[in-house]
C-alpha positions as a Markdown table, in Angstrom:
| # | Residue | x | y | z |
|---|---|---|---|---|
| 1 | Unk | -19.0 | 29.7 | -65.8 |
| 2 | Unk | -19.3 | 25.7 | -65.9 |
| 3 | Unk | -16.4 | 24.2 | -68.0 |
| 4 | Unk | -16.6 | 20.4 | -68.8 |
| 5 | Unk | -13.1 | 19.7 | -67.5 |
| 6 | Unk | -12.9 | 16.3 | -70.0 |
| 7 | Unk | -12.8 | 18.5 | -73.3 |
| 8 | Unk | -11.3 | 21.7 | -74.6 |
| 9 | Unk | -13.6 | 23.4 | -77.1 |
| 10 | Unk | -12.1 | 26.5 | -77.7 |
| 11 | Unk | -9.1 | 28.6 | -76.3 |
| 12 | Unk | -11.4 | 30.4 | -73.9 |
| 13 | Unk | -12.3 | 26.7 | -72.1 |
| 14 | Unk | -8.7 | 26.0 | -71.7 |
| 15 | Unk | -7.5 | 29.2 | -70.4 |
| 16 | Unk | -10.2 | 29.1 | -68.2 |
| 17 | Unk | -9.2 | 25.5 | -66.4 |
| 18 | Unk | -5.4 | 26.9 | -66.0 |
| 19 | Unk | -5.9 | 29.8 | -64.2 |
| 20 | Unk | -8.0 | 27.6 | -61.9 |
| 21 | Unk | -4.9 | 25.7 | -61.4 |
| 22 | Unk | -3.0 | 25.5 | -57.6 |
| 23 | Unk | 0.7 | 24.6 | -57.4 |
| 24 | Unk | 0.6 | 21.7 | -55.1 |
| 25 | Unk | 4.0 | 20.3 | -54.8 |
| 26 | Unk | 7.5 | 21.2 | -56.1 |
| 27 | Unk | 9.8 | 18.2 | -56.0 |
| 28 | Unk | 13.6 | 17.6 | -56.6 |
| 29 | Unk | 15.3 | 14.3 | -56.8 |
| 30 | Unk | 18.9 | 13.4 | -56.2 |
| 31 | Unk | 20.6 | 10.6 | -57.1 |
| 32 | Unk | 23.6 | 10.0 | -54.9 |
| 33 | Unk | 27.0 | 9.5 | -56.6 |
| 34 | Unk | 28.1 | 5.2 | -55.6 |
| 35 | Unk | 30.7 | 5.0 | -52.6 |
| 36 | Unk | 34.4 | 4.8 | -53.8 |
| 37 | Unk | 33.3 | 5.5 | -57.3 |
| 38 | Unk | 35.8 | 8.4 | -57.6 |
| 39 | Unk | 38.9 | 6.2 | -56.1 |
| 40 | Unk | 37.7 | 3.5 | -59.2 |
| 41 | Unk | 37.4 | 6.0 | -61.9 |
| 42 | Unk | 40.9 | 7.3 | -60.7 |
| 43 | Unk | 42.5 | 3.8 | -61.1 |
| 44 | Unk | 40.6 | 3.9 | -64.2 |
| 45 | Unk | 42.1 | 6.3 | -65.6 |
| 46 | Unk | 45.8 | 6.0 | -64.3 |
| 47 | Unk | 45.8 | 2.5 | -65.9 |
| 48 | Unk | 45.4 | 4.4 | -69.4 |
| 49 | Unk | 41.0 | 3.6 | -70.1 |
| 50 | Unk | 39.3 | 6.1 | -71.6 |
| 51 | Unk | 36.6 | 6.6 | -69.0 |
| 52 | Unk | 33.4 | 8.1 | -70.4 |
| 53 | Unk | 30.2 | 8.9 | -68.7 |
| 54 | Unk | 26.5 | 8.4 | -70.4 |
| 55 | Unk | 23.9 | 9.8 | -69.4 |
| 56 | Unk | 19.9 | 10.8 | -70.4 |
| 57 | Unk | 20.5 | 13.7 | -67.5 |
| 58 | Unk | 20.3 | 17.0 | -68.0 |
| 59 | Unk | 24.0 | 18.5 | -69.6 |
| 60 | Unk | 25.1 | 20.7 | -66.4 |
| 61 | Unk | 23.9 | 17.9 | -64.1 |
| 62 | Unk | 26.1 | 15.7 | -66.1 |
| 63 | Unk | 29.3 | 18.2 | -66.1 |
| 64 | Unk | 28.6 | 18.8 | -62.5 |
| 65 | Unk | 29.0 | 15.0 | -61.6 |
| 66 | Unk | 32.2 | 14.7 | -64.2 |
| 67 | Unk | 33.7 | 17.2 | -62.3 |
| 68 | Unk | 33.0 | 16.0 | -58.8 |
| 69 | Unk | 34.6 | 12.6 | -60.2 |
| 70 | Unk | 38.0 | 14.6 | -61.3 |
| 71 | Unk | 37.2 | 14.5 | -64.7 |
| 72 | Unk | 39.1 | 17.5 | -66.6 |
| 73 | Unk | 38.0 | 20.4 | -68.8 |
| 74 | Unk | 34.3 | 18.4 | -68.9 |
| 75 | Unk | 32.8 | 22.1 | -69.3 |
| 76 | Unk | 34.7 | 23.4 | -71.9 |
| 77 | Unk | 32.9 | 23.1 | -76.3 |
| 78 | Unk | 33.2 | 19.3 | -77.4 |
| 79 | Unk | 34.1 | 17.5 | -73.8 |
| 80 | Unk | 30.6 | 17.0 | -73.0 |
| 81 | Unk | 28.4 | 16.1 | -76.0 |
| 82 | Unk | 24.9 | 16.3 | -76.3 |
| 83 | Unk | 22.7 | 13.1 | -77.3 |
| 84 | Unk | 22.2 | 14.6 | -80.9 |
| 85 | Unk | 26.0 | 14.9 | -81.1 |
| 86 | Unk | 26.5 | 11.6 | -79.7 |
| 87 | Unk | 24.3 | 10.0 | -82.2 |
| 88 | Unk | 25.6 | 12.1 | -85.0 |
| 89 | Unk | 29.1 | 10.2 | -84.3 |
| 90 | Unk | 27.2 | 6.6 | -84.0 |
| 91 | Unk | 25.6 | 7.2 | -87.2 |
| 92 | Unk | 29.3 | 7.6 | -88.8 |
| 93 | Unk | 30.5 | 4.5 | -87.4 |
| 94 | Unk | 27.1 | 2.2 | -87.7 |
| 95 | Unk | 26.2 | -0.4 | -90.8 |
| 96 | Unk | 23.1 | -1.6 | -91.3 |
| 97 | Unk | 22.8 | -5.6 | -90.3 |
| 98 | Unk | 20.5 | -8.3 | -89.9 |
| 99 | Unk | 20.9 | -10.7 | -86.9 |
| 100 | Unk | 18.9 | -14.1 | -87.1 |
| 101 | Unk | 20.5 | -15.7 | -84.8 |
| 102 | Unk | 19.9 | -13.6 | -81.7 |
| 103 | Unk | 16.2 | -13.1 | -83.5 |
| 104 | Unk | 16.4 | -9.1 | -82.8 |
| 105 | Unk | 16.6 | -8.7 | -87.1 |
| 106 | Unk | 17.3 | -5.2 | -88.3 |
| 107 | Unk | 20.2 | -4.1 | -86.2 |
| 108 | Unk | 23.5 | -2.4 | -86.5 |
| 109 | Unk | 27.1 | -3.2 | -86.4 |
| 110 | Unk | 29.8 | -0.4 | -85.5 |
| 111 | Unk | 33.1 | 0.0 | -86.4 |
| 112 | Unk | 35.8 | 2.3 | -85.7 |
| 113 | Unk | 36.5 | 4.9 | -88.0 |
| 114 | Unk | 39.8 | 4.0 | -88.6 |
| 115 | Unk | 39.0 | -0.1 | -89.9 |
| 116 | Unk | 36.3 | 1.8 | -92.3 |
């Protein structure tokens, strides 16, 4: 059977192109934690800052790394939040603003919860 690999008619063309597929590569990237960074976010933390870590990783890559870097209980149900969490939170604390002098227009301006 000829397929016309540029278009999908029907179910039949497409399941007919994937089973003609070939795994040709599997690749896995790591991205090294920075020299000494464990020794800074130690002094971080005994000079009382609250230390967080952002990140568009994957969730157990991210509590992985937090623990590596001493951070405590970083597994454990509202330690580590998820981006829809995160923004949940944001969207509490955010106010709709206009900013014509930086020229960005709509924006937002946060404030803490407890100056609300």
């Amino acid at each position: 059977m000829l397929v016309d690999f540029n278009k999908f008619e029907n179910e039949e063309d497409r399941a007919s192109i994937e089973n003609q597929l070939t795994l040709i590569a599997t690749i896995g990237l790591m991205d090294p934690l920075r020299d000494n960074i464990d020794e800074a976010i130690l002094k971080l933390n005994e000079s009382k800052t609250n230390v967080r870590i952002v990140s568009g990783d994957h969730r157990e890559s991210v509590v992985l790394c937090a623990g590596r870097l001493g951070f405590d209980n970083c597994d454990q149900p509202g330690i580590c939040v998820d981006s829809a969490d995160l923004l949940e939170d944001l969207r509490e604390m955010q106010k709709d603003a206009f900013d014509e002098a930086e020229g960005r227009g709509a924006t937002y301006k946060f404030q803490n919860k407890e100056s609300r």
